[in-house]
VEXDREN-2710 file (C-alpha; in Angstrom, 1 decimal):
% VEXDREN-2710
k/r/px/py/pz
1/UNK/-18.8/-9.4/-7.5
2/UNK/-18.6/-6.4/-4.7
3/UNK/-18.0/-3.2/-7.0
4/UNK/-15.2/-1.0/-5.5
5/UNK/-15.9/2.6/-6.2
6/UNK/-12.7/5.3/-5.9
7/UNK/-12.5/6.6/-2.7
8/UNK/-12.4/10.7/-2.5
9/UNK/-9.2/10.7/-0.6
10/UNK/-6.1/12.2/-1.1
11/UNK/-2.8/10.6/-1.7
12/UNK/-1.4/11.8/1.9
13/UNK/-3.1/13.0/4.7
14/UNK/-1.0/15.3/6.1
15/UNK/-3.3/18.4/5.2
16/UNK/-6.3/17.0/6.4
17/UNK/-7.9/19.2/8.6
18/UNK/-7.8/18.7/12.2
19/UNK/-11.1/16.6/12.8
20/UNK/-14.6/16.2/11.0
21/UNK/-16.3/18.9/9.1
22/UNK/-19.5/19.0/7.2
23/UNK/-17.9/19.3/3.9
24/UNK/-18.7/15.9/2.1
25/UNK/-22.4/16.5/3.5
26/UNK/-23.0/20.3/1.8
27/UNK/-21.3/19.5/-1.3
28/UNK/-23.9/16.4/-1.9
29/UNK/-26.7/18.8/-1.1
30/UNK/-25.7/21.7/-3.0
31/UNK/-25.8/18.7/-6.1
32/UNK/-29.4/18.0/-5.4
33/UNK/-28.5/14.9/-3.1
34/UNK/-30.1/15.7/0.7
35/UNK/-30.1/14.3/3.3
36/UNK/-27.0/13.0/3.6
37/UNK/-26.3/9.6/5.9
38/UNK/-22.7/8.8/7.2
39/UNK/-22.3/4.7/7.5
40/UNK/-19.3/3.3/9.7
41/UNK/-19.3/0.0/11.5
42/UNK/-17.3/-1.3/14.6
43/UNK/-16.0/-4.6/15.5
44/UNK/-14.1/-5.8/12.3
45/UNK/-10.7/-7.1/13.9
46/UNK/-12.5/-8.8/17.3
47/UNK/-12.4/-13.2/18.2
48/UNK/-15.8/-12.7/19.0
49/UNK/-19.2/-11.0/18.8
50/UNK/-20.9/-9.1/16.1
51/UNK/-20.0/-6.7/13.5
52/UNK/-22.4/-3.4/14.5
53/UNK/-23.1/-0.6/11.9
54/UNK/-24.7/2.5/12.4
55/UNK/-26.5/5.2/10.1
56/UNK/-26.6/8.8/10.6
57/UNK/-28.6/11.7/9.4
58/UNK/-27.5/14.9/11.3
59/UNK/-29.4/18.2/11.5
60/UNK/-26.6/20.4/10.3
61/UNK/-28.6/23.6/12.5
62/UNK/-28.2/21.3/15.8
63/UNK/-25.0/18.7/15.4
64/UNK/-23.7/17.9/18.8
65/UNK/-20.0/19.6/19.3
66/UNK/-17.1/17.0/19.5
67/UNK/-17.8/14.6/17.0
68/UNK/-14.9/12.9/16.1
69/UNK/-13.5/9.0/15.4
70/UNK/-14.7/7.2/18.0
71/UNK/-10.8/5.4/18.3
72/UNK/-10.4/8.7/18.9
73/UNK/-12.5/9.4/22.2
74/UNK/-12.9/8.7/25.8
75/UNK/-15.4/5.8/26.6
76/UNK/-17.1/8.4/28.6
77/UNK/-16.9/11.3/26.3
78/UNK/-18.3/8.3/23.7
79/UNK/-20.9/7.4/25.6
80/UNK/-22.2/11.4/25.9
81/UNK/-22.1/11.7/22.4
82/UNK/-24.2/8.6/21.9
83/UNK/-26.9/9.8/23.7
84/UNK/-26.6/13.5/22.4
85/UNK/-26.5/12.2/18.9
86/UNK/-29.9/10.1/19.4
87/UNK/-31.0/13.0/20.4
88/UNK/-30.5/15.1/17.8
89/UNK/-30.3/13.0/14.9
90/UNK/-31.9/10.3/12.5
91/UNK/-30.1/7.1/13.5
92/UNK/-30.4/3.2/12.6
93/UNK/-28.3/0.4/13.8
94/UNK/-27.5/-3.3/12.1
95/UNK/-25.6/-6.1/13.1
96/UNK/-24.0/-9.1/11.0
97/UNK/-23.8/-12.1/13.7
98/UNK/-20.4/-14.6/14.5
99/UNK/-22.5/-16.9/12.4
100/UNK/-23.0/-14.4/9.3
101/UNK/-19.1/-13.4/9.5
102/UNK/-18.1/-17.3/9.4
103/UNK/-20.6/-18.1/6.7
104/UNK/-19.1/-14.8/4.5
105/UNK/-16.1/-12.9/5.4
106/UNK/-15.8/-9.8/7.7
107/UNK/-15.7/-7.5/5.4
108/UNK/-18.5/-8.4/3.3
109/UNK/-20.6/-9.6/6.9
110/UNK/-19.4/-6.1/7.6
111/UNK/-21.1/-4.0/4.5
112/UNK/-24.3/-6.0/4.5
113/UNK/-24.8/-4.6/7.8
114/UNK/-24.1/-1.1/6.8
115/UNK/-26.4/-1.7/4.0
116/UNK/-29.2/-2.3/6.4
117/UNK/-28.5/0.3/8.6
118/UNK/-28.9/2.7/6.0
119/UNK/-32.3/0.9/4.9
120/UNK/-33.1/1.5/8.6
121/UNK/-33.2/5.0/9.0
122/UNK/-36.6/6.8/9.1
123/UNK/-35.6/9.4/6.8
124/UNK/-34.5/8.0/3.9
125/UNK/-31.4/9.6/2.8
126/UNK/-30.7/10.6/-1.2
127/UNK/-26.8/10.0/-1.0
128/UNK/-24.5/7.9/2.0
129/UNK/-21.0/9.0/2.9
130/UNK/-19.2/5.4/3.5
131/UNK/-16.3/5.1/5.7
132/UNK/-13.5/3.1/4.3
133/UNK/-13.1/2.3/0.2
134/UNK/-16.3/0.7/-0.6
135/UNK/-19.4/1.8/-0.9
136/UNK/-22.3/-1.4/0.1
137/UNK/-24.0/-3.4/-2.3
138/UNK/-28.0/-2.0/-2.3
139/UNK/-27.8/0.8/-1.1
140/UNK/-31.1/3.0/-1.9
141/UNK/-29.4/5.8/-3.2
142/UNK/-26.0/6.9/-4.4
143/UNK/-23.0/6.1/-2.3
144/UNK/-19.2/7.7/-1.8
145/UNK/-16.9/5.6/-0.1
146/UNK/-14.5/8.3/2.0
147/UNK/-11.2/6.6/3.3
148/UNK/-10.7/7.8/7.0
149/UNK/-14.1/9.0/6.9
150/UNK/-14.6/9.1/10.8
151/UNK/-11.5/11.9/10.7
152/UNK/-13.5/13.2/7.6
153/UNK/-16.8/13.8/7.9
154/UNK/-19.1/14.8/10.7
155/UNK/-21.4/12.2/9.9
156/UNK/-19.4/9.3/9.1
157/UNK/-17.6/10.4/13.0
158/UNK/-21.1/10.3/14.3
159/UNK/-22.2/6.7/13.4
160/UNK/-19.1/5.2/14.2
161/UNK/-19.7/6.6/17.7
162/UNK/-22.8/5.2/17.4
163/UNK/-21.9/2.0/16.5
164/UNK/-18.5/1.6/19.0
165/UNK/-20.9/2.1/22.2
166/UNK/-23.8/-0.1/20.7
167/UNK/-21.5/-2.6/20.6
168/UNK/-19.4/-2.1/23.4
169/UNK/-22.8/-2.5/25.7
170/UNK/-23.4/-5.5/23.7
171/UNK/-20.0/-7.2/24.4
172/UNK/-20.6/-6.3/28.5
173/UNK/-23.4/-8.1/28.4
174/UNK/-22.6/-10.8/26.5
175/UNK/-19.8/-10.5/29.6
176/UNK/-22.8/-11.4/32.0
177/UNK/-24.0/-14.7/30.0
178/UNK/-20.2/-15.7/29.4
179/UNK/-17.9/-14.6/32.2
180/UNK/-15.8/-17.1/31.6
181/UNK/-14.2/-15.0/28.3
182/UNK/-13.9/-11.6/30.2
183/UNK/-15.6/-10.0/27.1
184/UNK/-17.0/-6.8/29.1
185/UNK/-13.0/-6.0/29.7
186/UNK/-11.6/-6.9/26.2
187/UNK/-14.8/-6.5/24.1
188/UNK/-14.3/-9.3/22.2
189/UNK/-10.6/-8.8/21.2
190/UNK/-7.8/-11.2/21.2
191/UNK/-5.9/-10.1/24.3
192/UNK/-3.9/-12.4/26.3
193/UNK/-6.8/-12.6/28.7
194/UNK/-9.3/-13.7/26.0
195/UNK/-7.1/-16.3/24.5
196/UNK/-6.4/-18.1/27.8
197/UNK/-9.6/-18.4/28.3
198/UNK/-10.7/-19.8/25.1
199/UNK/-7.6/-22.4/25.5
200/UNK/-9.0/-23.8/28.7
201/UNK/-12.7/-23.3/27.7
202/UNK/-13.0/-23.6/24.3
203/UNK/-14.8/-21.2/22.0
204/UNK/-18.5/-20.3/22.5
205/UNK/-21.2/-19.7/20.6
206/UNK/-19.9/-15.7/20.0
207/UNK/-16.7/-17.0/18.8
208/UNK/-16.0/-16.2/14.7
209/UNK/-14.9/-19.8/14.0
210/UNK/-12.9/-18.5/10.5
211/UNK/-10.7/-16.1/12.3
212/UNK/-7.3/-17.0/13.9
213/UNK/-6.7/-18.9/15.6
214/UNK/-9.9/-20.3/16.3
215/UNK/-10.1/-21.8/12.7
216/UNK/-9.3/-25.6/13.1
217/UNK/-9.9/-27.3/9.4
218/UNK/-6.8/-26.3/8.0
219/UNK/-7.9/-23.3/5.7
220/UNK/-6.7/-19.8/6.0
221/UNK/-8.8/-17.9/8.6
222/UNK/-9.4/-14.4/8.4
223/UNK/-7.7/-11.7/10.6
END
């Protein structure tokens, strides 16, 4: 069974501060644990495509300036941050395919591939800051699971820009093999769009067959 560690989050959030400080990353090194990766993944809630996690080791002398949520940001101030934070940072990318969802469940399809992005990285980190209320299974060091981490920590914000664009650019060119599903508009999503087209065409082979309403057996698909 998946352990579920507490989450360090408050009860409200209404005194968070205004965006993503550096906070959960000093007080891990000042306990001996450094460096410090933030873990996030994008693409839970999408019909189709992969999950994408990223990993994140930031140089605390040279972290780019505007890091925040990625739902948060401009696809072009995203995609600037990408490439400043490849730049300036340790980072490592995983993916959990349509078929690796189906054969699991989102959100464990969704940890596994945080768990190997963390393995990833070329600097192994002593301690991971985990967006959401679970820390993965495997990790290779400790693990705190920080509940709106991409509002919370600088490093968390920075791999779940990371993995938003990685996937975006994924989804437009899955766009060019599949026109048919408009996936470079809706990025997988189930807009209007994207289900019209999957009720004249059927679903593909980037469909997740267990969600809604693509699930056909009669079990409870997942959302």
């Amino acid at each position: 069974m998946k352990s579920r560690t507490p989450p360090d989050s408050p009860s409200f959030f209404a005194d968070l501060p205004a965006g993503p400080d550096f906070e959960f990353e000093r007080l891990a090194a000042r306990r001996g644990f450094f460096p410090v990766a933030g873990t996030d993944e994008a693409g839970r809630g999408p019909l189709a495509g992969p999950v994408v996690a990223a990993a994140v080791i930031l140089d605390e002398a040279n972290i780019p300036e505007g890091l925040n949520d990625s739902k948060k940001l401009t696809a072009a101030h995203r995609e600037r941050l990408f490439e400043a934070i490849l730049g300036t940072a340790t980072v490592s990318i995983a993916s959990s395919s349509p078929r690796h969802i189906d054969a699991s469940d989102i959100r464990k399809a969704s940890l596994d591939a945080m768990r190997r992005a963390v393995a990833g990285l070329a600097l192994p980190p002593l301690h991971v800051l985990a967006d959401g209320r679970d820390v993965p299974d495997g990790l290779i060091c400790s693990g705190k699971a920080v509940v709106k981490g991409d509002s919370r920590s600088l490093s968390i914000a920075a791999a779940s820009i990371i993995a938003k664009v990685t996937r975006d650019r994924m989804m437009a060119r899955a766009g060019l093999v599949y026109p048919a599903y408009g996936f470079d508009s809706h990025a997988g999503y189930g807009t209007e769009r994207h289900r019209a087209a999957i009720a004249v065409h059927g679903p593909c082979i980037l469909h997740r067959m267990s969600f809604r309403p693509l699930r056909i057996d009669g079990g409870v698909g997942q959302e």
